[in-house]
N, C-alpha and C positions, 0 to 999 in steps of 0.2 A: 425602297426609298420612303420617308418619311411623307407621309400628306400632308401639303401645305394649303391652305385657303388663301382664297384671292387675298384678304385682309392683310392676312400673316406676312405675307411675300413684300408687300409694298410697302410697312411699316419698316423694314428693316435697310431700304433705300435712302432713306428721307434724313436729314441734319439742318433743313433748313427750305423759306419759302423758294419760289420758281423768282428769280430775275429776269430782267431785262438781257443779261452776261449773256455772252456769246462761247461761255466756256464749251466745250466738246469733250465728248471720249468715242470709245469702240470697244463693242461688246467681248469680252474674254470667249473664244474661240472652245476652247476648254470648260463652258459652262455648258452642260448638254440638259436635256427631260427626255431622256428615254419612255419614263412613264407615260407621261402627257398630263403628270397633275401638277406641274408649277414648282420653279426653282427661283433660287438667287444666290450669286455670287459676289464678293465669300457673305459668308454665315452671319461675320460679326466683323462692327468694324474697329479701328484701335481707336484711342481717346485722344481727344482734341486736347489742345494746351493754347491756353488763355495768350494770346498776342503772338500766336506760331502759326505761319500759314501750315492749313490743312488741304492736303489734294489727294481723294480716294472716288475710285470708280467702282459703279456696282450695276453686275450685270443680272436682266432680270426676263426671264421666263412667263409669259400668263401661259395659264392650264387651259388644256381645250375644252374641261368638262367638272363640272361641280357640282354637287350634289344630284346630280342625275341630270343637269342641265345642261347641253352646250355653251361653251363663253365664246361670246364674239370678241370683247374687249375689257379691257379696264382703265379707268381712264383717275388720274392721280387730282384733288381739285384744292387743297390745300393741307396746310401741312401749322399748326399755332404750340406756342410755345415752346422756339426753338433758341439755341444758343446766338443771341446777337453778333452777328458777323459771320454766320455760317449760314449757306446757300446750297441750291443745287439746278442745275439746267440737267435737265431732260434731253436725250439723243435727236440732235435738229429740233430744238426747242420743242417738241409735239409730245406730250405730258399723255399720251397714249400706250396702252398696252396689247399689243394682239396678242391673239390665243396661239402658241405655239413658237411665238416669235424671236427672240431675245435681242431686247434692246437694252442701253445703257442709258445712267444716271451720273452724273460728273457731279460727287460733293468736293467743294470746296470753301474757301473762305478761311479768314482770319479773326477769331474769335475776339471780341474786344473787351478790353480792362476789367475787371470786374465782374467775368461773365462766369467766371468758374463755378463749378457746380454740376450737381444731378438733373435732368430736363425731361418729364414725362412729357412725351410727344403725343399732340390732337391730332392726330391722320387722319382726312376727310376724303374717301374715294367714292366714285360713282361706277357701280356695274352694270354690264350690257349682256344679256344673251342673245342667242342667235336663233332667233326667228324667222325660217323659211329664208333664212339669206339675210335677213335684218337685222341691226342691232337693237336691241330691245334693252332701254331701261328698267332697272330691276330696286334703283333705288341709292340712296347713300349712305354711307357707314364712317362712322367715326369708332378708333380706338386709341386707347392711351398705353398699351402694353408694353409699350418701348421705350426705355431711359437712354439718353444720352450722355456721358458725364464731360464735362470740361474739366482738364487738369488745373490747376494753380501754376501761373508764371512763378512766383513768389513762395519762396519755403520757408518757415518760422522753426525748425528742427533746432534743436538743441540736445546736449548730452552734460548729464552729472556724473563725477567720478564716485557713483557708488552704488550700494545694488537697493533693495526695496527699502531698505530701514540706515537714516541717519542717526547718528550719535549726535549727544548735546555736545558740545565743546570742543568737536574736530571742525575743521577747515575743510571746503566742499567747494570744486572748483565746476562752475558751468559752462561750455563751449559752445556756442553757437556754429550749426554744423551745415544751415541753409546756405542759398544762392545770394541771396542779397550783398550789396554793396556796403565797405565799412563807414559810407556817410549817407545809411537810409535811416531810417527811425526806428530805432527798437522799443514796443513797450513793455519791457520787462516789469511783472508780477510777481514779487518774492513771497507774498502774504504779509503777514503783519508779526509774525513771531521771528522771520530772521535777519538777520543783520548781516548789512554787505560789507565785508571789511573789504575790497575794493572792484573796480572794475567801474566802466563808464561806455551807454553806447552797445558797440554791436562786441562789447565784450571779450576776451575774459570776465569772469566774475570770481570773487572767493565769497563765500556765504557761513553763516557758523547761526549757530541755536544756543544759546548761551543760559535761557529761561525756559523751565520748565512749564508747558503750559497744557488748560483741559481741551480746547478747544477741539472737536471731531475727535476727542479720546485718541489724540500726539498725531493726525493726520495732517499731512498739508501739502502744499501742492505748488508749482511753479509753472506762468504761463507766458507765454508771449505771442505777438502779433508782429509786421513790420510794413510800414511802408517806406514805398520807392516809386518818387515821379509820380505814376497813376495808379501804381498797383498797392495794394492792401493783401496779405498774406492770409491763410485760415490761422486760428490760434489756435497755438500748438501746448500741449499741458501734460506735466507726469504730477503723478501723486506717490506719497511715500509716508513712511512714519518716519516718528523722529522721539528716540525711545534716550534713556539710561542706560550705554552700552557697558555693562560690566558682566560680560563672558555671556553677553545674548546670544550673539550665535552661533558659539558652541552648543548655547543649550538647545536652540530652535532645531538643530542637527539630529541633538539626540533624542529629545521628546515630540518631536512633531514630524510624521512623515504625510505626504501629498500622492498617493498613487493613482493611476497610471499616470503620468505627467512629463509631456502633455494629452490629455485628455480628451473623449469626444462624446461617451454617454453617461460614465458614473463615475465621481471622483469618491477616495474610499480616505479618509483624513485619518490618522491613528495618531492618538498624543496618551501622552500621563498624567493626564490633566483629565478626569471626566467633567469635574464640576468647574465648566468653565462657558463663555462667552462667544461661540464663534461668527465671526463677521466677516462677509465679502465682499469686497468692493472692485469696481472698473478700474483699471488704469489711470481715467478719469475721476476719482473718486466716489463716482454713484457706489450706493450700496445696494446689493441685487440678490443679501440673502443673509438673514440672521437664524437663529439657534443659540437653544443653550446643551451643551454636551451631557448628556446622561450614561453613555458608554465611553470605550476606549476606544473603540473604531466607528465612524459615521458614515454613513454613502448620502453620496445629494446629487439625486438627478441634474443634471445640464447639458441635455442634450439640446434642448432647447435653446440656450442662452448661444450669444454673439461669439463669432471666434475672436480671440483675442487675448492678450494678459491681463487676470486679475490678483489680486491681496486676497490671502487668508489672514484673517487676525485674529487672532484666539487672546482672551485676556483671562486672569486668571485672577487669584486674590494678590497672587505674590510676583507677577510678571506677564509684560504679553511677548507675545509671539509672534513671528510675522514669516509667510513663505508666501511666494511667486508661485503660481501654475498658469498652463495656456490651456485653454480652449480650443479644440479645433473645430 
């Protein structure tokens, strides 16, 4: 079994301060330490969602022995920057941990409006060893290693009928694909280059590109947000190009291959094009990798970079190019 430190074990209990609440639980029967160096059950807990009541139990182990030291105890003394409206009571309120013992922690609470997000948690505990029978403070420890994330009540998802690259002069319909109500607020962000030939609200929309324009060299993007009542959504965005489609992607087919894709350490680009421009951008529009091509085939490390879908965009003198690849 993995060694855990006193620290490690009690970070992963915690969602919130100690109340007054008289909530309860009872230790999972089936959490054992064989070892004797400190356990908790489960492992990991699932994600809270913004205005959902949350009720998870987590059963907890102190080790009889650390670092060469007997523990008498561990004793849990706060717990700072936690998701507003999530709590936890301790098994018979007593925020204590004996060595060998396994007691429970009853998280609960109902996250409020607004609270969604990632929460690196300040754990503040105090240790005790065991001195000729006594417990003997050793001192207090604060860490931050533990994120909690709260989901979004509210989703701003949307879908366009069509893949990386629009055409000037087609009709592009956008369906809003979230939870929200069709009388909450949408703030639809088309940019400034396209024209809504209709839609109003939580949408349908039709959109078209009618003007050629330089702006991000024919990139653009569509965002939205929504509120309802209390809640505010995150804002949701694709990025795409918006080229001169006369037989582009047949050609992007033949002259531009993307391998392995999707990908995890080397993407290997082959085009007909050496003397050309290549550009990568986030889903998001960040750009996170330029070059100019001097061969026919390229490798470009990314191992490093975020899983996700980006844009390759190869420009040329006489046309660009656009392909999708993922990241794993």
């Amino acid at each position: 079994m993995k060694k855990y430190t006193l620290l490690f074990m009690l970070m992963m209990l915690s969602l919130g301060l100690a109340t007054h609440s008289m909530a309860q639980c009872t230790p999972d029967p089936n959490c054992t330490d064989p070892e004797g160096d400190g356990e908790y059950c489960p492992k990991d807990y699932p994600n809270a969602v913004e205005n959902i009541y949350y009720d998870e139990v987590s059963t907890i182990i102190c080790p009889t022995s650390a670092q060469g030291q007997s523990v008498h105890h561990i004793r849990l003394i706060d717990i700072e920057n936690i998701p507003a409206g999530i709590n936890f009571q301790c098994q018979d309120g007593d925020c204590n941990f004996y060595a060998g013992v396994g007691r429970c922690v009853n998280v609960y609470g109902t996250p409020e409006p607004g609270s969604w997000g990632y929460y690196k948690l300040h754990v503040r505990i105090e240790a005790f060893i065991d001195l000729f029978g006594n417990p003997v403070s050793v001192g207090e420890f604060v860490d931050s290693s533990t994120t909690i994330y709260v989901e979004p009540y509210l989703h701003s998802d949307f879908e366009i009928n069509a893949s990386d690259t629009l055409c000037y002069h087609q009709d592009y319909a956008i369906t809003y694909t979230g939870n929200a109500e069709s009388t909450a607020t949408y703030h639809w962000d088309f940019g400034s280059h396209a024209t809504v030939v209709s839609g109003e609200g939580q949408g349908p929309y039709t959109i078209r590109y009618d003007t050629p324009f330089t702006l991000n060299r024919g990139l653009d993007s569509i965002t939205l947000y929504v509120e309802q009542d209390e809640f505010i959504s995150p804002v949701s965005s694709q990025t795409f190009a918006v080229e001169e489609c006369l037989g582009v992607d047949d050609m992007t087919a033949s002259t531009v291959s993307l391998v392995p894709n999707p990908c995890s350490n080397t993407l290997h680009i082959s085009t007909l094009y050496p003397d050309a421009v290549l550009r990568i951008y986030t889903i998001s529009g960040q750009l996170v990798h330029q070059e100019h091509l001097s061969e026919n085939t390229t490798a470009i490390e990314v191992s490093s970079w975020q899983s996700g879908m980006y844009l390759a965009k190869i420009d040329t003198q006489h046309t660009t190019l656009i392909k999708k690849f993922i990241k794993q």
